[in-house]
N, C-alpha and C positions, 0 to 999 in steps of 0.2 A: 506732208502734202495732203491737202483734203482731196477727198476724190473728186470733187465736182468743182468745188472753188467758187462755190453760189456767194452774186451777193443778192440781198433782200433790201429793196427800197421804196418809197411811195407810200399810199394811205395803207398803216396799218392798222386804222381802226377800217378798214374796209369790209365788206363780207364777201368778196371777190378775190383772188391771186389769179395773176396771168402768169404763168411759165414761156417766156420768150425765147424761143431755141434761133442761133444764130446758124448762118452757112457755113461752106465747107473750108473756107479758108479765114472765116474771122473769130471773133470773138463775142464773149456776152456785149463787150462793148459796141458793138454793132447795131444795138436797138436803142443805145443811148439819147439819138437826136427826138425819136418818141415817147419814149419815157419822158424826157422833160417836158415836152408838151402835155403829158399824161399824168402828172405824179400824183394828183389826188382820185385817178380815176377808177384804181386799183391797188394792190399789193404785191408789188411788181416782184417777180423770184427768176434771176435770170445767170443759168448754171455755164459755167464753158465747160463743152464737148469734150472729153478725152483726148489729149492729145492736145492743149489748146491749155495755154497760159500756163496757171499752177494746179490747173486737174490731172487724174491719175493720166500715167504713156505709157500706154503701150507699146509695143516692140515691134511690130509683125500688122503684116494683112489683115489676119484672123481676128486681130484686137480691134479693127473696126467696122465692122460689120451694122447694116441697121439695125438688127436685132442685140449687137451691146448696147448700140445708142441707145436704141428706145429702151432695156433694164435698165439704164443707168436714169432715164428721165422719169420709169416709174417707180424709181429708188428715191428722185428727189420730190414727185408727188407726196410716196410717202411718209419721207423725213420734214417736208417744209412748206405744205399744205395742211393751213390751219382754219382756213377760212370755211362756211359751208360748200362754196363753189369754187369754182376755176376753168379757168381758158388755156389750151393749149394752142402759142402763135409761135408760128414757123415761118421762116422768113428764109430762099433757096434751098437748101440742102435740110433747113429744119422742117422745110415739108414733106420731106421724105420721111425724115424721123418721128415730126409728131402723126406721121400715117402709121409707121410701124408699132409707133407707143399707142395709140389708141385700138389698137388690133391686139398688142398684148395685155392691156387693160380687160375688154371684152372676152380674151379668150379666160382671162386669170380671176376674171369676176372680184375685180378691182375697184377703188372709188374712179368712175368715170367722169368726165371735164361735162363744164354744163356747153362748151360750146368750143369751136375751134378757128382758129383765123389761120389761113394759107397764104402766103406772097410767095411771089414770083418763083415757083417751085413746080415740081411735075410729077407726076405717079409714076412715069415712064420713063428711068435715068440713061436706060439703052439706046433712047432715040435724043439725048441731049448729045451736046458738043462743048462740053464744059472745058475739056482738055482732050487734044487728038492722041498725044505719047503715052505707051502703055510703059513702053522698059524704063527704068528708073531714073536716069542722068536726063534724058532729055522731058522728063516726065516734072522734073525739079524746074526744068529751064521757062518750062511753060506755066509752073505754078509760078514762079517770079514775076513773069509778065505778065498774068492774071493780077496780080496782086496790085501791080503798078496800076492800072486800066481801072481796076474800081475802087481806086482810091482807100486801099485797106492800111490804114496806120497803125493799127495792133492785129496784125497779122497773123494768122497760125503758123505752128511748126509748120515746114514745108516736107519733113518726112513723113510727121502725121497724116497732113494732106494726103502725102503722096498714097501712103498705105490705105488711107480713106478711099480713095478715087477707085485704087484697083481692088476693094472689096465692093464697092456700090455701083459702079460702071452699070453694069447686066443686069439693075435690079426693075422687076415690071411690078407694080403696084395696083394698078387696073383691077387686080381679081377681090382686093381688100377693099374699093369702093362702095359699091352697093350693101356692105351690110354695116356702113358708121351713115345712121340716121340723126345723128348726131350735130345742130343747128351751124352752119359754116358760112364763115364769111371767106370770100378769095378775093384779092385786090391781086392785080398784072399790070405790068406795062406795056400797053399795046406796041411798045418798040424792044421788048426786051431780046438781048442780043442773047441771053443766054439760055433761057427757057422761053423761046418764043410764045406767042402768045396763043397757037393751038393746042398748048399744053394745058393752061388753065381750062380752055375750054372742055379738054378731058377730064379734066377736075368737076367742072361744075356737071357737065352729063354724066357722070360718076357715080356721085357723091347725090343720096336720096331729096335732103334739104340744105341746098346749098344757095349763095346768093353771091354773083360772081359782080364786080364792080372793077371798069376797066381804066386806068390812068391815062387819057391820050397823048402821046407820045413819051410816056415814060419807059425808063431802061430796065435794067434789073438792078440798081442801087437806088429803090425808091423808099429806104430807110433813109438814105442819105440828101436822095434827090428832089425828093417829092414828099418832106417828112410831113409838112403842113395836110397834105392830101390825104396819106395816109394816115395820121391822126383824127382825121374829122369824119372817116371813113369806119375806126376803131370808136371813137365813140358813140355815134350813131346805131352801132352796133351791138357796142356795149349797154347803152340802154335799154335793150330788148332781153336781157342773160337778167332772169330770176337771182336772184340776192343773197335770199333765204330759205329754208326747208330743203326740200329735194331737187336734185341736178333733175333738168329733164332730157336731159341724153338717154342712149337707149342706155338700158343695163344688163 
């Protein structure tokens, strides 16, 4: 079993890699409908989450915490970033992670991302309503019917889930903002049921150079829902991220 179960696809003659981290319940296949819109736009590296497909499982709470997530994404930085730059995109639950990977980047005086893309995610997991069940059986029943509602066909474990949830529930992210100066796009759905959309707003007042772009009337599966949107949204964006030389994120 490889620990991450990365696959690598898109322009590999590119001098960009995006690392696309999916949510709490899907899979890398999750960014699929954009990558295909995207495939010469980058070097696309998009790992599943522990607990998720044929990546390592852990056992236990303890094994998923945002601070494994985010080791394990700056383990895949540095096993499979080859390019001079790179984008770290987080799409629900991978905006938590790619907040916590770019905090242990800066703290570990790491190679830092030239730039970061947020969807539909929150700094503030304490004040979502992702899932109301903390104790286990009925904490599964709710991850099921999550699962149905946004359409997730390569599903995660619903254990993993589960041990996910009750290690990231309480997590407040708010105090990691202000010191990633670090160029950021955030796209929301101004109907999002699941991270409403005064969370982004906490993102973008956050987060020092940020530039928030709002989907109107989109949900929280605007990978899925709105992939045209958010494609044209990532590109625009991606033409502003340096190519060559040095990331200008902080360091």
């Amino acid at each position: 079993m490889e620990k991450f179960d990365v696959a690598i696809t898109g322009n590999d003659a590119s001098d960009l890699s995006i690392i696309a981290i999916h949510g709490i319940q899907g899979t890398r296949s999750s960014w699929d409908p954009v990558v295909q819109l995207l495939p010469n736009d980058a070097r696309w590296i998009q790992p599943n989450l522990r607990g998720r497909a044929d990546a390592f499982r852990g056992m236990q709470t303890s094994d998923y915490t945002l601070e494994k997530f985010a080791a394990d994404i700056a383990e895949v930085v540095a096993t499979h970033v080859t390019t001079p730059n790179f984008v770290l995109a987080g799409w629900s639950m991978g905006v938590s992670v790619t907040l916590a990977t770019i905090a242990l980047l800066q703290r570990e005086k790491l190679h830092m991302p030239a730039a970061l893309i947020l969807m539909s995610g929150s700094p503030v997991l304490q004040q979502t309503e992702w899932f109301h069940q903390t104790d286990y059986v009925p904490l599964l029943q709710e991850i099921e019917a999550r699962e149905v509602r946004l359409g997730l066909h390569n599903a995660a474990d619903r254990d993993a889930v589960a041990w996910t949830w009750q290690a990231i529930s309480d997590t407040d992210q708010r105090p990691l903002l202000s010191a990633i100066h670090t160029p950021t796009l955030i796209v929301h759905g101004s109907d999002d049921e699941d991270s409403p959309i005064a969370h982004a707003h906490l993102l973008a007042q956050g987060l020092p150079n940020a530039n928030l772009r709002i989907i109107n009337g989109g949900k929280h599966s605007i990978l899925k829902q709105n992939t045209v949107r958010v494609a044209d949204e990532m590109r625009a964006f991606l033409s502003t991220i340096p190519t060559h030389g040095e990331s200008h994120a902080n360091q």
